[in-house]
C-alpha positions in Angstrom: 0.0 0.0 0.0 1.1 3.2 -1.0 -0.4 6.8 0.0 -0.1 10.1 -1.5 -1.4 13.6 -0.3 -0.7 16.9 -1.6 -2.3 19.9 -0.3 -1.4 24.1 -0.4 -1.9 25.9 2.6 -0.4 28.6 4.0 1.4 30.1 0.7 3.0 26.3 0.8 2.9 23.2 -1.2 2.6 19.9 1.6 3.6 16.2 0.5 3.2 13.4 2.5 4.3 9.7 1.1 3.1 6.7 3.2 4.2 3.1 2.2 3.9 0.1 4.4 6.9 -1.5 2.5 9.8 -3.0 3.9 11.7 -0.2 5.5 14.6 0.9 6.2 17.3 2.3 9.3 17.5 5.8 8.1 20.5 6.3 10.5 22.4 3.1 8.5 24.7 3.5 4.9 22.3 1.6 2.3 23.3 -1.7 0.7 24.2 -1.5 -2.7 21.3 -3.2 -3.7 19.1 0.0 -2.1 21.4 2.2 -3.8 19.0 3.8 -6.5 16.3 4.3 -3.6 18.5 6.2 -1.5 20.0 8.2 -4.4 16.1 9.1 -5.3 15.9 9.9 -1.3 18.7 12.3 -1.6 17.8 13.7 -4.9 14.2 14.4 -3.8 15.4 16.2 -0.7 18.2 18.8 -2.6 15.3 20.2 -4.8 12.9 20.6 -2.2 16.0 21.9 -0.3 17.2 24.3 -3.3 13.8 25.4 -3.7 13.5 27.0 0.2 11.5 24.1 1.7 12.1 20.9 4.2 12.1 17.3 4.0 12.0 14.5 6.4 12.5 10.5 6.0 10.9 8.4 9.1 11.2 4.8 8.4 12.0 1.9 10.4 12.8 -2.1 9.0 9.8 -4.1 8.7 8.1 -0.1 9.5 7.4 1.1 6.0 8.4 4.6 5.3 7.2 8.1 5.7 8.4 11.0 3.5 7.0 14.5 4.5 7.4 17.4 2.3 7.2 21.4 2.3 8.1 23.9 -0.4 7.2 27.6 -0.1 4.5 28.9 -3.3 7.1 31.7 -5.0 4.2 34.9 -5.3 
């Protein structure tokens, strides 16, 4: 299962992305074979990051994984 929400408020764009997948120790170097997810991770978070806004990663093994989202609406 996988959940998406998107909403503006407050002169702000909000993410939130919800999986109850396999999880993973954020705290921990990935494996090679997680790799590309924690590239996408990192990639994700420089945008949102260059673009004036925060980013968070909660996730746990066996936990599924949380990524929440905030970018200030330019205006």
């Amino acid at each position: 299962m996988i959940e998406v929400r998107v909403r503006e408020r407050d002169r702000s764009l909000e993410g939130v992305v919800v999986d109850d997948g396999r999880g993973f120790d954020v705290d921990q170097a990935p494996a090679p074979s997680d790799a590309p997810l924690h590239v996408g991770l990192q990639a994700a978070r420089e945008r949102v990051e260059i673009a004036g806004g925060s980013f968070a990663v909660r996730s746990a093994p066996g936990a599924g994984t949380t990524v929440e989202f905030g970018i200030p609406i330019p205006g």
